[in-house]
C-alpha positions in Angstrom: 94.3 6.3 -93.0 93.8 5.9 -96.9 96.9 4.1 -98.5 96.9 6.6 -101.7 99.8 5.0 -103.2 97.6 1.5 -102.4 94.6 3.0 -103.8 96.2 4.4 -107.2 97.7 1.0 -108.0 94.2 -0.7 -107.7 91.7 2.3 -109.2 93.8 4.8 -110.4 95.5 3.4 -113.3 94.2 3.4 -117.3 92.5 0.6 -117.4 89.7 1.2 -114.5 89.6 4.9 -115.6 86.3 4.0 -117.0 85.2 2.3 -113.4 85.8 5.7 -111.7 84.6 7.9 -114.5 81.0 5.8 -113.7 80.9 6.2 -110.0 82.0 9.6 -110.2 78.5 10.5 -112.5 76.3 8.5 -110.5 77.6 10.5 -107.6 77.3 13.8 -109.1 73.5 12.8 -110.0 72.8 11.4 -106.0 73.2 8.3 -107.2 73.9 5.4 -104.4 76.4 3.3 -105.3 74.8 0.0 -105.6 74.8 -2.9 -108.0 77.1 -3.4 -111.1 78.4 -1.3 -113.7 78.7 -3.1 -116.8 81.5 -2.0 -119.8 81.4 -3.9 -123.0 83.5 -4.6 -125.1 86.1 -4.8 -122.4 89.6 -5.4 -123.6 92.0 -8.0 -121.9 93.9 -5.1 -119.6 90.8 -3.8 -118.5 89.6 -7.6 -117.4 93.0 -8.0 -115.7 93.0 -4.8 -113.6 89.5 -5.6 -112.4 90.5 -8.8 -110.9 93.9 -7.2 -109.3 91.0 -5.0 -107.6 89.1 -7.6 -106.7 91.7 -10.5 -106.0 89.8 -13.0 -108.3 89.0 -13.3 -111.6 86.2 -11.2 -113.3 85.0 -13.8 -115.7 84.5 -14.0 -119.3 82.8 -12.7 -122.2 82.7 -9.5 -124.6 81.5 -7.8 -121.2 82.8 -6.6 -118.0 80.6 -6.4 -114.9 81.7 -5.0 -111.6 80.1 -5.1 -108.1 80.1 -1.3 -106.8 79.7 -2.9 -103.4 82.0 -5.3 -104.0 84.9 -2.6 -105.1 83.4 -0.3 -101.5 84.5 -3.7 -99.4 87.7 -4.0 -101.3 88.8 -0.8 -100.6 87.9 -0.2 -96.8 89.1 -3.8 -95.8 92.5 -3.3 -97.5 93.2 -0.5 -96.4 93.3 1.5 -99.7 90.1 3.4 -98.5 89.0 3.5 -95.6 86.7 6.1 -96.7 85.2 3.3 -98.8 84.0 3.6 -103.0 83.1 7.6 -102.6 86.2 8.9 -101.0 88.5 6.9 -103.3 87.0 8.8 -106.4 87.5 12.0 -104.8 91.1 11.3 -103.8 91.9 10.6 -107.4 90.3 12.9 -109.6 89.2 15.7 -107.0 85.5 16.7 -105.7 82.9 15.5 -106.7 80.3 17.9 -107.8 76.5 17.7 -106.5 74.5 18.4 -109.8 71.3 18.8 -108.2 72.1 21.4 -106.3 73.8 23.5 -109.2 70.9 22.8 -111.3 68.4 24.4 -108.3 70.7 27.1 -107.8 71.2 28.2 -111.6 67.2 28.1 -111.9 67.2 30.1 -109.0 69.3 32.4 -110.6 67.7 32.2 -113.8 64.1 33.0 -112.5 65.5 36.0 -110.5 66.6 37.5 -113.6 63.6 36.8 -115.2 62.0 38.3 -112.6 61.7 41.7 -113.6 60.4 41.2 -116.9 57.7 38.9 -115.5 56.6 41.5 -113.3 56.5 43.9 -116.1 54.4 41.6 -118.4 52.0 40.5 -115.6 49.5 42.5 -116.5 49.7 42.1 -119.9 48.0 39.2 -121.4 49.1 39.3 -124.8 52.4 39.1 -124.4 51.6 35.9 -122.4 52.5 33.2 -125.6 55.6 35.7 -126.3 57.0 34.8 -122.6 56.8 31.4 -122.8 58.2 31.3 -126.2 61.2 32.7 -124.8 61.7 30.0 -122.7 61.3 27.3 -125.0 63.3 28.7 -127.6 65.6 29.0 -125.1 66.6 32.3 -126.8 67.8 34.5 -123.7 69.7 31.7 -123.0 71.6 31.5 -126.0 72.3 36.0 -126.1 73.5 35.8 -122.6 76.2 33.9 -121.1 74.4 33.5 -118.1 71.7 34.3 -115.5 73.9 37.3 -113.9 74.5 38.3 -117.8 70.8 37.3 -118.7 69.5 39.9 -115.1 70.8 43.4 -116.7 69.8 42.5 -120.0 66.2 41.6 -118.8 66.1 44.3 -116.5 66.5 46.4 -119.7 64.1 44.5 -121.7 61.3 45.2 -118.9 61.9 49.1 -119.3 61.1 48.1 -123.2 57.8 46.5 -122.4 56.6 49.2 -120.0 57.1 51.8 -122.5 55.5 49.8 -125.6 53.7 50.4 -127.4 55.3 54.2 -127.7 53.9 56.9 -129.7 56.0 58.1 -132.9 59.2 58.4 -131.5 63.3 57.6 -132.7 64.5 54.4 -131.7 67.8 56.2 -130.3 65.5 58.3 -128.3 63.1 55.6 -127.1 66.3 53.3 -126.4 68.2 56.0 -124.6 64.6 56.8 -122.2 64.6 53.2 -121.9 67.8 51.4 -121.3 70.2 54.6 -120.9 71.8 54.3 -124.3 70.6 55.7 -127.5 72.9 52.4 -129.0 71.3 50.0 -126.8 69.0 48.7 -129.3 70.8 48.9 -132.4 71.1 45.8 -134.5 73.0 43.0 -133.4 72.8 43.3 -129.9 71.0 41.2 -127.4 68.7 43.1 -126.0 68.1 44.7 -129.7 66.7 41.1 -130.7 65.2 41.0 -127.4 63.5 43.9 -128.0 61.9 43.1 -131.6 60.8 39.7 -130.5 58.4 41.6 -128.1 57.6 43.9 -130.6 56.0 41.5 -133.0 53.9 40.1 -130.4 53.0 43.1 -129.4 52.1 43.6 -133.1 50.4 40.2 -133.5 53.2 39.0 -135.7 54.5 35.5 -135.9 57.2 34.5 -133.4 60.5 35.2 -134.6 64.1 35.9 -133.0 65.1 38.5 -135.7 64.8 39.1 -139.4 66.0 40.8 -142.5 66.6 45.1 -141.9 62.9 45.9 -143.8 61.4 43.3 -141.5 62.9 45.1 -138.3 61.7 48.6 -139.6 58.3 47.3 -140.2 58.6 45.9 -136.1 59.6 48.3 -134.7 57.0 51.0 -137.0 54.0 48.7 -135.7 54.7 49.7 -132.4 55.2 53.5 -132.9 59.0 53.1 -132.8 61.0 54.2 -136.1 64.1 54.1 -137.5 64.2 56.9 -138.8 62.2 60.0 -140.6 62.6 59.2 -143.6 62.2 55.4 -144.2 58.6 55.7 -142.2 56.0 56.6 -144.9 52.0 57.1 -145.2 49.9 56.5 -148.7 47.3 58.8 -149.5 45.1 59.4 -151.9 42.4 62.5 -152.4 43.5 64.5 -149.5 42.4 68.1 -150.2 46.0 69.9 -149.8 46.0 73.9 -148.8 47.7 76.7 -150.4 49.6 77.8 -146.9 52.4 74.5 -146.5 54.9 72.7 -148.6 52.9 69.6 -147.9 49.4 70.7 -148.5 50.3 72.7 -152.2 52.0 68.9 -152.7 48.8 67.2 -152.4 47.1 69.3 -154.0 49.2 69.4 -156.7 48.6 65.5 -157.2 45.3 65.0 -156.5 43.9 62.1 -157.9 47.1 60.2 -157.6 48.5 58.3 -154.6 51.0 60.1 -152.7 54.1 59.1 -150.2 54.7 61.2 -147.4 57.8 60.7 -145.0 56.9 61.2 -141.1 59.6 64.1 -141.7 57.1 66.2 -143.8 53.9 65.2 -141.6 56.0 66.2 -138.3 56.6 69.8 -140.0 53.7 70.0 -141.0 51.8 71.6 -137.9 48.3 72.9 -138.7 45.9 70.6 -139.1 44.8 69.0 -142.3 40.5 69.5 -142.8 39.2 66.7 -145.0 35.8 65.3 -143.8 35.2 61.8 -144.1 38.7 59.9 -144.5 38.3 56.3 -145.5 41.4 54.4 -144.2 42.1 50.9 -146.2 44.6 48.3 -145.4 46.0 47.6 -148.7 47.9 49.8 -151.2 45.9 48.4 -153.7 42.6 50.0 -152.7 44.6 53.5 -153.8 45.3 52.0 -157.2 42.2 51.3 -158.0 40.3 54.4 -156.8 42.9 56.5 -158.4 42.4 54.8 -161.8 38.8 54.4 -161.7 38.0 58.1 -160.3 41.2 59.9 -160.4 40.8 63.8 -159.3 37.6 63.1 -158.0 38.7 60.3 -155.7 37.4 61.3 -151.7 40.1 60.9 -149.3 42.0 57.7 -148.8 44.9 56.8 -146.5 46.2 53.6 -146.6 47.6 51.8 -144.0 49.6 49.5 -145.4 49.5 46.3 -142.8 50.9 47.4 -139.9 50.5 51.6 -139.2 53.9 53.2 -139.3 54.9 56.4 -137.4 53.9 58.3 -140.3 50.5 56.8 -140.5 50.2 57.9 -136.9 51.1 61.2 -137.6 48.9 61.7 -140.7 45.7 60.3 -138.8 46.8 62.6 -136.2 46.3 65.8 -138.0 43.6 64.9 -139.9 41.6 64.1 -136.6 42.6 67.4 -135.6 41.3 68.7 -138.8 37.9 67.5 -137.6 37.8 64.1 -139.9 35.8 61.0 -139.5 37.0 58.1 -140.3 35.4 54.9 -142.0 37.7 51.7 -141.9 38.3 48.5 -144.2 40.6 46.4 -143.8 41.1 42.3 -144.8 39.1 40.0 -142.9 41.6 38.0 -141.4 43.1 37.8 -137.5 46.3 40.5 -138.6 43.9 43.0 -140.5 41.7 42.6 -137.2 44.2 43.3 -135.1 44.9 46.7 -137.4 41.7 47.6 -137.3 41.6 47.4 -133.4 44.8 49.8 -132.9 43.1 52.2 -135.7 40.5 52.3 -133.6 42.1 52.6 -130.4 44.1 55.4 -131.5 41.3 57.4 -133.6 38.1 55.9 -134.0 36.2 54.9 -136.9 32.6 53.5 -138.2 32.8 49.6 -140.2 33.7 50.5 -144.0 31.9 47.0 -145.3 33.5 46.1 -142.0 31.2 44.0 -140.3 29.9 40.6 -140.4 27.4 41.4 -142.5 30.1 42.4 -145.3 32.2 39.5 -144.4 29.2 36.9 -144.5 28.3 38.5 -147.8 32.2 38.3 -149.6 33.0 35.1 -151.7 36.2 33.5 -150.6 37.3 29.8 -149.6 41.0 31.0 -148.3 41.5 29.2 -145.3 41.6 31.2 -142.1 44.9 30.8 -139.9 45.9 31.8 -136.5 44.1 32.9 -133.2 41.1 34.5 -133.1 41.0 38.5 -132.2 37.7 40.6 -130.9 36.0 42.8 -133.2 34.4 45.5 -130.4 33.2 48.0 -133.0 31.0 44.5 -134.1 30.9 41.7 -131.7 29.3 39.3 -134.7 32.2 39.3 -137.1 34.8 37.2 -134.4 31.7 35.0 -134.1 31.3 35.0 -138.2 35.0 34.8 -139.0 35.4 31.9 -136.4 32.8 29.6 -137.8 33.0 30.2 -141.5 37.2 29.8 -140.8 38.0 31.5 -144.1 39.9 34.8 -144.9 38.6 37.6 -147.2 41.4 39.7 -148.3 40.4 43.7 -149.3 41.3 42.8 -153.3 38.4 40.3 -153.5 36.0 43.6 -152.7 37.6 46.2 -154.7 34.3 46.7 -156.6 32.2 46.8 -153.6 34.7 49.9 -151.9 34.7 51.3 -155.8 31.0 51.9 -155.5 31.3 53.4 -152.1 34.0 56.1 -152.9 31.5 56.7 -155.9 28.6 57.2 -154.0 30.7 59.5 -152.2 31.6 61.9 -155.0 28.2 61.8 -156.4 26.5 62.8 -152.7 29.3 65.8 -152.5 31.2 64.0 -149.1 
């Protein structure tokens, strides 16, 4: 039977505080309790109750060493505890707690709740890198306060990744379709920075756990989600305009100079726009410089303007409805490929000096960042851009796409 007022006078006192505070970790890591524990800079109380432990003296020196089995025997032959080293800790400063087997039953927990969004991604190979960012950013970890917390607001970030890339719509909307809330996703929540970190890779932008309100609205537009009607806006230039809409006598009334339009005025607008060939560029400076070097006469131009917006969509929408074709340039880098790949997926288009060809031919010695993307409508230029490794950027061949739009107005297209 354990002595406890025995055992508190030999371990449980000030000075060997540090004595059990040892034993007690190694015996919440499995350690066995073998061998010494060593404390330096022992003061002369410390020495002193060590030897009353031990009944002789515990040596000299600016350290102090102490025989866990030595202590075990001490305590079971006296009486103290017969329970030996183990059950005296326990006795005087309560269970002890098996941190091995929390840490396998929090990762337990932590992969079920992680579960459904691995399912959802599973599929999904480019959102791959995105997934194991998250775990070593440690990010959900940090938004929830733990794997039960962490399993609702993954479940909801799974419903996110089913349904993106979406298609024009609200973010209230696609949040409320999604995660039962229209709020769900507004800024500042969890699964709101959740929920723009997938975008971007979705996107093919860097990894990041948030940003600035123009970077979120630019996120959330490259994946057909907007913010609202307004704010989400298309560039054009040349687009023939009709006599019958608000939107049409607009463009009519400035051709030859670039034009905004809002995703509100494209989404009223509802008859299709007739244009012919549309050339779509990448860069708002392609409009300046066709509208000041041909002006009136400029063919049609719509700019996407990096990463297509909901208003983009829209505008591509109707004029593919109108029976346009579309030629594409973009810059010859792993983003603008990437572009050109969703503009392509979404409405198809022939190479504008898109090609390896046009990108062997282009003088540049940028350096060429990031991972390589494929180029279906040419399988050369990944090949091309991959072994030159530099970046052409649509302002080094503003002369080149000036002489097309040219030839253009002088053949009557």
């Amino acid at each position: 039977m354990t002595d406890a007022d025995r055992l508190r006078r030999l371990l449980g006192g000030p000075d060997t505080a540090w004595l059990v505070k040892r034993v007690r970790q190694r015996l919440e890591r499995g350690g066995a309790l073998t061998g010494t524990v060593t404390l330096a800079g022992a003061v002369p109380a410390q020495r002193r109750a060590v030897e009353l432990l031990l009944g002789r003296r515990a040596g000299t020196g600016a350290s102090l060493s102490v025989s866990l089995d030595e202590v075990d025997r001490v305590l079971r032959g006296s009486g103290a505890s017969p329970g030996g080293l183990a059950a005296a800790v326990e006795i005087l400063d309560g269970p002890v707690r098996d941190l091995a087997r929390e840490q396998a039953a929090a990762d337990t927990a932590w992969a079920s709740a992680f579960g459904p969004l691995d399912e959802a991604i599973a599929a999904r190979p480019e959102l791959a890198e995105w997934r194991g960012r998250l775990d070593s950013s440690g990010l959900v970890r940090r938004l929830a306060s733990g794997p039960e917390d962490a399993a609702g607001l993954l479940r909801h970030l799974a419903s996110v990744v089913r349904a993106l890339p979406a298609s024009g719509v609200p973010l209230g909307l696609f949040a409320a379709e999604t995660c039962g809330s229209a709020h769900a996703l507004d800024d500042g929540r969890p699964l709101a920075t959740l929920a723009v970190s997938c975008a971007r890779a979705l996107g093919g932008l860097p990894f990041r756990a948030d940003g600035g309100a123009e970077s979120r609205r630019e996120t959330w537009a490259a994946v057909g989600v907007h913010l609202d009607e307004l704010s989400s806006t298309v560039l054009c230039l040349g687009l023939p305009g009709d006599a019958g809409t608000a939107t049409g006598r607009m463009l009519a009334a400035m051709r030859g100079e670039p034009v905004s339009l809002t995703l509100r005025q494209l989404r009223r607008h509802t008859a299709p726009m007739p244009a012919g060939l549309v050339r779509v560029c990448e860069n708002p400076v392609v409009l300046t410089a066709s509208a000041d070097a041909l002006g009136p006469a400029c063919p049609p131009l719509v700019c996407c303007n990096g990463r297509p917006s909901a208003a983009v969509w829209r505008l591509l929408e109707l004029l593919s409805e109108g029976g346009a074709e579309f030629a594409y340039h973009g810059d010859f880098d792993w983003g603008g490929v990437a572009i050109a790949a969703a503009v392509r997926d979404r409405v198809g288009w022939q190479p504008w000096r898109y090609d390896a060809a046009a990108y062997r031919e282009a003088a540049s010695d940028t350096p060429l960042a990031g991972r390589p993307s494929l180029t279906p409508w040419d399988p050369a230029l990944v090949t091309a851009m991959t072994e030159r490794g530099v970046r052409v950027e649509e302002e080094q061949v503003l002369p080149d796409l000036i002489t097309d739009l040219r030839a253009d107005v002088s053949s009557g297209r």
